[in-house]
N, C-alpha and C positions, 0 to 999 in steps of 0.2 A: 920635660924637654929642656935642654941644655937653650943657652946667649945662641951656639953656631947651630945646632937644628932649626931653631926658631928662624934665623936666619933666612935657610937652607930651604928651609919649609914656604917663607916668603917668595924666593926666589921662584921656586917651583911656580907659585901660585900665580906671579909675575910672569912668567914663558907663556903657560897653558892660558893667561888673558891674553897677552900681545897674539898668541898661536887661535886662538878665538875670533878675537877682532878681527885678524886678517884672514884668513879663510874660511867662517862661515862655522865651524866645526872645531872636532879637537881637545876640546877643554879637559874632561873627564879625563880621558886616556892621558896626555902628559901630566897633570898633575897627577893623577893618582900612579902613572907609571916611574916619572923622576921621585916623587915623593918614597912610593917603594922601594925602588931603586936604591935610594940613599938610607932606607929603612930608618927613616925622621918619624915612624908612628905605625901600629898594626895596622895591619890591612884594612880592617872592620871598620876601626877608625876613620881613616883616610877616603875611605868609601864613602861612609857618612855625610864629612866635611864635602865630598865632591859632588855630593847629591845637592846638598843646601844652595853652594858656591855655583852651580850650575841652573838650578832651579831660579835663583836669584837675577841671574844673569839671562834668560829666558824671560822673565816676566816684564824687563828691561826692553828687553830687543823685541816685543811685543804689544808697546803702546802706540793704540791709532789701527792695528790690524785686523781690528774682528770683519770687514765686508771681507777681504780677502781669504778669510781661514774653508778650507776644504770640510766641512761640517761631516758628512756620512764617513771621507778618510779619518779623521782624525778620532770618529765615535768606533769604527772597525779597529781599529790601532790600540787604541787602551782597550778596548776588549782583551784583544789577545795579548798584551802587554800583565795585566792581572795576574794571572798564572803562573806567567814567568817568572814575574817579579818573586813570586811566592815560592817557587822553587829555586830561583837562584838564592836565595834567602838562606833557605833550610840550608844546601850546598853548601853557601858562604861561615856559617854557623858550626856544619859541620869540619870543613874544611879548615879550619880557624883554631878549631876544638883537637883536631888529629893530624893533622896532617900539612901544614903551616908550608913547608920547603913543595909541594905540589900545587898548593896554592900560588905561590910563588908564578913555578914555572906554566900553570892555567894563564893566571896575569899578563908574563911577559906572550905568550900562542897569541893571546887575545888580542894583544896592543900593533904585534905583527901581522897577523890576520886583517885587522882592523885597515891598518895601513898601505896593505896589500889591496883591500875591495875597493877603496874610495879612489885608490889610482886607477883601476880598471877602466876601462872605456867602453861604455854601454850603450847603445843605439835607443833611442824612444820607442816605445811599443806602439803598433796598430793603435790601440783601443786601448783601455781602461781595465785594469788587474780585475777579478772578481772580491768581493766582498770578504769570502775565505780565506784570499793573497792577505789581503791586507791585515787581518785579523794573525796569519803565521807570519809574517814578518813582525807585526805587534809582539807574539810569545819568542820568536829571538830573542827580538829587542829587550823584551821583558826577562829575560833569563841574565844578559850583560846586564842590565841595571840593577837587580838584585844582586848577583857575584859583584861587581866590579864599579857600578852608580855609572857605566858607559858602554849603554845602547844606541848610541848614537849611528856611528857606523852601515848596519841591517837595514836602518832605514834611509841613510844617506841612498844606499842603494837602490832602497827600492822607490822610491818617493822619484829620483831624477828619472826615473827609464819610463813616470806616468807622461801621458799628453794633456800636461796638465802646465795653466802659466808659473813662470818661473816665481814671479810675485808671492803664488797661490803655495807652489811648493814649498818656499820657504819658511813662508809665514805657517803652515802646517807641520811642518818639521818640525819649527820651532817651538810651538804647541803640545805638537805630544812626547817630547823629550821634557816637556816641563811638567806637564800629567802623569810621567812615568814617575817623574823625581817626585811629586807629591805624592803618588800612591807608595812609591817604596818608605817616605817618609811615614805615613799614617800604619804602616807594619812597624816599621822600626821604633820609633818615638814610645808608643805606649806598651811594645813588649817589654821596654827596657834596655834594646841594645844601644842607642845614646848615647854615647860616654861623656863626664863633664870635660876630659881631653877633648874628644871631638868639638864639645861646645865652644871653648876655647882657641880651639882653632880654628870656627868658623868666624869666631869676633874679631881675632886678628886677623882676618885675611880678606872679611866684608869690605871694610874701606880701600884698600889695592884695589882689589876688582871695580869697584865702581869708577874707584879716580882714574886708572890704567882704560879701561873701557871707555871713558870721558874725552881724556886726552887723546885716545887715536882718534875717536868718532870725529874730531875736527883737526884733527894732522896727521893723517894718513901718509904713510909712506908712497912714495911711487915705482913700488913692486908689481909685476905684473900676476895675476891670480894665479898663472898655472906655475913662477916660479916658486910664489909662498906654499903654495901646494904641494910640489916635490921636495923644499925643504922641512915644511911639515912633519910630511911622512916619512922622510928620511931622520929626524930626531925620533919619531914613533920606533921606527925598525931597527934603532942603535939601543934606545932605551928596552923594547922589548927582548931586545939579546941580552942587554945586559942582566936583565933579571933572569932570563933563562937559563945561560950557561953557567954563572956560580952555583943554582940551583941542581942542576943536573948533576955537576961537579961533585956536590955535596954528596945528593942522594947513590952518586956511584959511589962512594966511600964509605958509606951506609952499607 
């Protein structure tokens, strides 16, 4: 990786914290979607690095939480999270191996899909999902965080529509998107897909995240949540075109 990748790849990782700290969400999806984007590193890579980068940033945003964590949600969720993980895996491996330019254009679906659910406007449900809900939103989730290290999304959804405290919601969210990134870790690490790039890029990017994450937690801007929100998702849905349509492009010429 060249002086301007390494840069570039900073930058990215710089957005996708500022786009973290202030909405709650996000992180995965811009960095690994601008990082694409700009193709600073292979997908496999970058996924990697977004899994650690994420996981890290989760264990953070989780000191002092445990009366509050949703125990049965969060044991239902990496259930079905397992699975997915493990197929989106295989996918991402093969996808990587043949077919690189559909990968791609899965990537950018993903990033615009993604951006599309969390704007939605969901009413809270009567009651409390069954056991089963929870466990299929888990193998989504679990299917993004193998392809792409950002399952976050599946659950943003489904997690707000419980009658459940928003305290409780959070603090559960934030749990099993961090159980997902260590289970997709403990596949990844001792198969050997790891790369010492990836490694590498998670050491240059550790320090940003924490200091970036530090300094907003005590200077918060005064944005209001729903316009960080639709700016958000609106960098999600420029970035996932952008990956899209050169990809398409391509594959038409093909």
């Amino acid at each position: 990786m060249t002086l301007t990748q390494t840069a570039l790849f900073l930058l990215c990782v710089a957005l996708a914290t500022c786009a973290q700290s202030l909405s709650g969400f996000a992180f995965a999806l811009i960095l690994l979607g601008l990082a694409g984007l700009l193709e600073l590193a292979p997908l496999a890579d970058l996924a990697n690095v977004t899994t650690v980068l994420a996981l890290a940033n989760a264990l953070v945003a989780l000191r002092g939480a445990g009366k509050t964590l949703d125990v049965p949600a969060l044991r239902d969720i990496t259930l079905g999270c397992v699975a997915g993980i493990l197929l989106g895996l295989l996918l991402l491996g093969w996808l990587s191996a043949n077919v690189t330019l559909v990968l791609r254009v899965l990537l950018g679906l993903t990033v615009i899909a993604c951006a599309l659910v969390v704007l939605m406007q969901t009413a809270a449900l009567p009651e409390r999902s069954s056991p089963n809900t929870f466990r299929f939103w888990g193998a989504v989730s679990g299917l993004l965080t193998g392809l792409f290290a950002s399952g976050g999304p599946p659950l943003v959804y489904h997690f707000y529509r419980q009658p459940m405290a928003l305290k409780a919601v959070r603090d559960t969210l934030v749990a099993t998107l961090a159980a997902s990134a260590f289970l997709r870790l403990v596949v990844v690490v001792p198969t050997g897909q790891f790369s010492g790039n990836a490694l590498t890029l998670c050491l240059l990017a550790l320090p940003l995240v924490f200091g970036l994450s530090w300094w907003l937690e005590r200077h918060p801007p005064g944005w209001s949540r729903q316009a960080v929100l639709k700016l958000v998702c609106a960098l999600l849905v420029l970035t996932g075109a952008g990956l899209v349509v050169p990809a398409l492009l391509q594959l038409i010429k093909t």
